[in-house]
C-alpha positions in Angstrom: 99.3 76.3 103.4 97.1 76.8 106.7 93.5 77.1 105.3 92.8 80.2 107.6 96.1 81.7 106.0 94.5 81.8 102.3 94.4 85.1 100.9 90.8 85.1 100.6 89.8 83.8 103.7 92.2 85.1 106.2 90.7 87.0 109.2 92.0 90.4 110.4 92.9 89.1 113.6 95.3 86.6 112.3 96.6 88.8 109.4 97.2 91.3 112.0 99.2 88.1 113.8 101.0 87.3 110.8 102.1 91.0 110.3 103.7 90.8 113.8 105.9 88.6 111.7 107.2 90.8 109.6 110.1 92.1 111.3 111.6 88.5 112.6 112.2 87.8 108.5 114.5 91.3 108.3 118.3 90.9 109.0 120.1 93.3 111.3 122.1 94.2 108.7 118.9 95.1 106.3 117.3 97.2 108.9 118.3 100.6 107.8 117.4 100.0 104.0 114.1 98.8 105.1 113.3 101.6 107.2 114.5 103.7 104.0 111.7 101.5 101.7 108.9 101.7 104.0 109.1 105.0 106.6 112.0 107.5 104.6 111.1 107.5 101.3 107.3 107.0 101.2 107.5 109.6 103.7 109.8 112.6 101.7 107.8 111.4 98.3 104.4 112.6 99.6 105.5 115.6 101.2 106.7 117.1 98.0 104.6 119.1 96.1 104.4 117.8 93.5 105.7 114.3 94.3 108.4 112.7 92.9 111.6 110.2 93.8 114.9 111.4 93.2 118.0 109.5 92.0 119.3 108.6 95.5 115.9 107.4 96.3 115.8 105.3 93.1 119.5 103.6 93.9 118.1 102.9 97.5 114.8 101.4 96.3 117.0 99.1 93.9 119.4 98.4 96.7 116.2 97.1 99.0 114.9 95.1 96.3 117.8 93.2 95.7 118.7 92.4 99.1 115.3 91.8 99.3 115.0 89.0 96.6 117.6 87.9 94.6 121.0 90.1 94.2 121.5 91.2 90.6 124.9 92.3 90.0 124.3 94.5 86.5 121.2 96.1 87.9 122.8 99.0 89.9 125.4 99.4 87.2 121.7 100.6 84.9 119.8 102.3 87.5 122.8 104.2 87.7 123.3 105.5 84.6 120.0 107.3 84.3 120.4 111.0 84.6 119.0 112.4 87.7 117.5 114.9 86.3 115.7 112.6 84.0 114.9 110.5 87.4 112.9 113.8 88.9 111.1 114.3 85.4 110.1 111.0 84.8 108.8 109.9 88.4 106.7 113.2 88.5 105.2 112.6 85.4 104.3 109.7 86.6 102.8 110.1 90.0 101.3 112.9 88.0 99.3 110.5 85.6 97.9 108.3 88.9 94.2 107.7 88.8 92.3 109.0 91.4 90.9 106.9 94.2 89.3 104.4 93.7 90.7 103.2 90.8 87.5 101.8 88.6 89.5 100.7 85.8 92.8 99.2 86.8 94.4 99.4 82.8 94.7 103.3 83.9 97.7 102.1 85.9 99.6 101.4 82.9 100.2 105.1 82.1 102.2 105.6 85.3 104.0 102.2 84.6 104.8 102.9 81.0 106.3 106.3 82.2 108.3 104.6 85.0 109.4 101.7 82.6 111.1 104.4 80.6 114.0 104.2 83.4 117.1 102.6 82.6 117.0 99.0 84.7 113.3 99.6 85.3 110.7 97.1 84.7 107.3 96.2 85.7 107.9 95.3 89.4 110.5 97.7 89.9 108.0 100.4 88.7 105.6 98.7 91.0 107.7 99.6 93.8 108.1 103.2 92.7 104.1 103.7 92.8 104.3 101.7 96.4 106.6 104.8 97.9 104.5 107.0 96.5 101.1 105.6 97.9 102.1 102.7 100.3 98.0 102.3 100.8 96.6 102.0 97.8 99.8 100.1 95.3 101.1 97.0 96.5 104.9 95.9 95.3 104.6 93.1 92.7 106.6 91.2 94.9 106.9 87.1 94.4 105.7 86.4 97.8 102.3 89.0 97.5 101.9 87.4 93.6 101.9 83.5 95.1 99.9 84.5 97.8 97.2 86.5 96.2 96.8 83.4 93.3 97.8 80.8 95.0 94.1 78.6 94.5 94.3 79.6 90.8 95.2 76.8 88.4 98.5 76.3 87.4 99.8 78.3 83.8 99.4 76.7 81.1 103.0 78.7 80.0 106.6 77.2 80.3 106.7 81.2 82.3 103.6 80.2 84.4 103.7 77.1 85.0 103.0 75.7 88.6 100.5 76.8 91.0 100.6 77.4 94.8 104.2 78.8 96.5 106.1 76.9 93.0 103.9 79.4 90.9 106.5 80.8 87.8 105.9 84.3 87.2 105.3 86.6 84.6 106.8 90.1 85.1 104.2 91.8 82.8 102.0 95.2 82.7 98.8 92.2 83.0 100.6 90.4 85.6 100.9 93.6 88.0 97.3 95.0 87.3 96.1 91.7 88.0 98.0 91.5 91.8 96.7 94.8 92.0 93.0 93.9 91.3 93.5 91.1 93.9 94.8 93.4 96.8 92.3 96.4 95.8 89.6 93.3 96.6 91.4 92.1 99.9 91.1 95.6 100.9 87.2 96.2 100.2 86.5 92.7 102.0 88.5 93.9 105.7 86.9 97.0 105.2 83.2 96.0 104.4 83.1 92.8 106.4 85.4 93.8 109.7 85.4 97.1 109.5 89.1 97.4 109.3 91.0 99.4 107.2 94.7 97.8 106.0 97.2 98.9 103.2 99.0 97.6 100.2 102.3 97.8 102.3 100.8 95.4 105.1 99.6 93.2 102.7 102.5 93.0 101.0 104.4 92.6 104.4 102.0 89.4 105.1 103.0 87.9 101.5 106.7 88.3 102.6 106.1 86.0 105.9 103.7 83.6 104.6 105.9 82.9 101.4 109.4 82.6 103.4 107.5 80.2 105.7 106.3 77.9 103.2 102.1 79.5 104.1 102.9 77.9 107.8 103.1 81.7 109.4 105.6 81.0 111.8 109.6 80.7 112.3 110.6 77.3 112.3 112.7 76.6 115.4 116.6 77.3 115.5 118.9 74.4 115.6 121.2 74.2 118.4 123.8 77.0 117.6 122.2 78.2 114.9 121.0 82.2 115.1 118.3 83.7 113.3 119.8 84.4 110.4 121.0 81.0 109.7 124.8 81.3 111.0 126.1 78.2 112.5 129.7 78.2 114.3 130.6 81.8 113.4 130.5 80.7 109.2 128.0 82.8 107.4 125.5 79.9 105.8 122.3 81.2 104.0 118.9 80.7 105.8 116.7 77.7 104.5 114.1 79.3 102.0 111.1 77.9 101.0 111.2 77.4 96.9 108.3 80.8 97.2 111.3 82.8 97.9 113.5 81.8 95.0 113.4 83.4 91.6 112.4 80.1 88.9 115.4 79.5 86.4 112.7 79.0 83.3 110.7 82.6 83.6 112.5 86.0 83.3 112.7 87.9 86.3 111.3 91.4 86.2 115.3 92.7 86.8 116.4 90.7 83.5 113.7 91.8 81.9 114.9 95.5 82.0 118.5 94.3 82.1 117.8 92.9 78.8 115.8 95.9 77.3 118.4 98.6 78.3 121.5 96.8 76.7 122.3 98.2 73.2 120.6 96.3 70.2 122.5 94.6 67.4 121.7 96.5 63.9 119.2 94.5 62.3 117.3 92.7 65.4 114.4 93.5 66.0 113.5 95.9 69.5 110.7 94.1 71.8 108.7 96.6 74.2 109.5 96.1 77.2 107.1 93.9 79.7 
């Protein structure tokens, strides 16, 4: 990765480049759901009193994720079969229970979580992305991009689940994973604001994850092969675009989806039930 790209170094000025980005790495086709993610919803959230997400904006959310990341067939199948009632109770309960700002002990976050996690087809990151609606400055999406990003100098797991280091960094979709990621952008934050002066948001970071990991930490759109289009389409035959291996879920750790996939099947009498991550 560029040096002046790393997470603890980077500038304003060229995080405020790299943000530019942003909307090059969006298909035409994603537009509307992402304007649903990160205008629409945040926006109808806060202005209720109290806040809360409804059903429709739960489906949505799940809808951007996976279009976002990697599809997960069985996923809206589970989000769908919660209540929506029980969708309104739960998320307000939840926003309800959000520390104050700042947050001085991040492990307060896990109340709000828990509650969230309670969802059918809802785990950690997912929940992640509910508290990200609700505040998109202060909670940042446990994305894979924004989690690589944020610990890529760390050394590499010494799990089979987090193994590697850098953009080939396995993940672990846990309660400690997220509050960690969230300690790390809660310090980004503090060092814009305290040494330039500039105040930037969980979204924005997030955003800056996205282009740096689908760019291999280069910043920049590699350069379109003669009749190729942005989206990777060559000859009028839909062809997926090139991603860098920071982009695609690892086969060996659980993704946060089959995580809560797995948790929200029925249990066979006599096993034993895990908590969910």
């Amino acid at each position: 990765m560029n040096e002046s790209h790393h997470f603890d170094k980077i500038t304003h000025a060229t995080f405020t480049s790299l943000l530019k980005q942003y909307p090059r790495h969006i298909p035409a086709h994603l537009q509307t759901l992402e304007q649903d993610r990160c205008l629409r919803i945040p926006h109808t959230t806060t202005h209720r009193a109290p806040s809360y997400l409804t059903k429709p904006d739960l489906t949505t959310l799940m809808d951007w994720k996976l279009a976002h990341g990697t599809p997960r067939p069985t996923l809206p199948k589970l989000i769908r079969s919660n209540p929506a009632e029980t969708v309104t109770t739960i998320t307000r309960e939840a926003l309800q229970t959000l520390p104050p700002d700042p947050v001085h002990d991040p492990t307060s976050l896990r109340r709000s979580l828990d509650h969230l996690c309670a969802l059918r087809g809802v785990g950690p990151a997912t929940a992640s992305l509910l508290l990200s609606v609700a505040d998109t400055t202060r909670f940042p999406f446990f994305s894979d991009e924004l989690y690589r990003w944020a610990h890529y100098a760390d050394p590499a797991g010494t799990t089979r689940a987090t193994a590697g280091k850098g953009w080939e960094r396995k993940i672990e979709y846990s309660m400690r994973a997220y509050l960690s990621l969230y300690e790390r952008v809660e310090a980004f934050r503090r060092r814009m604001r305290e040494d330039e002066g500039e105040e930037v948001g969980a979204l924005d970071v997030e955003k800056v994850g996205y282009v740096l990991g689908r760019t291999g930490g280069k910043g920049v759109v590699e350069a379109k092969q003669p009749g190729q289009d942005a989206a990777g389409k060559r000859g009028g035959r839909k062809r997926k675009a090139v991603e860098p291996l920071a982009a695609r879920e690892a086969d060996e750790a659980p993704t946060d989806d089959a995580v809560a996939e797995r948790e929200s099947l029925p249990r066979k009498r006599g096993r034993k039930q895990t908590a969910k991550a």
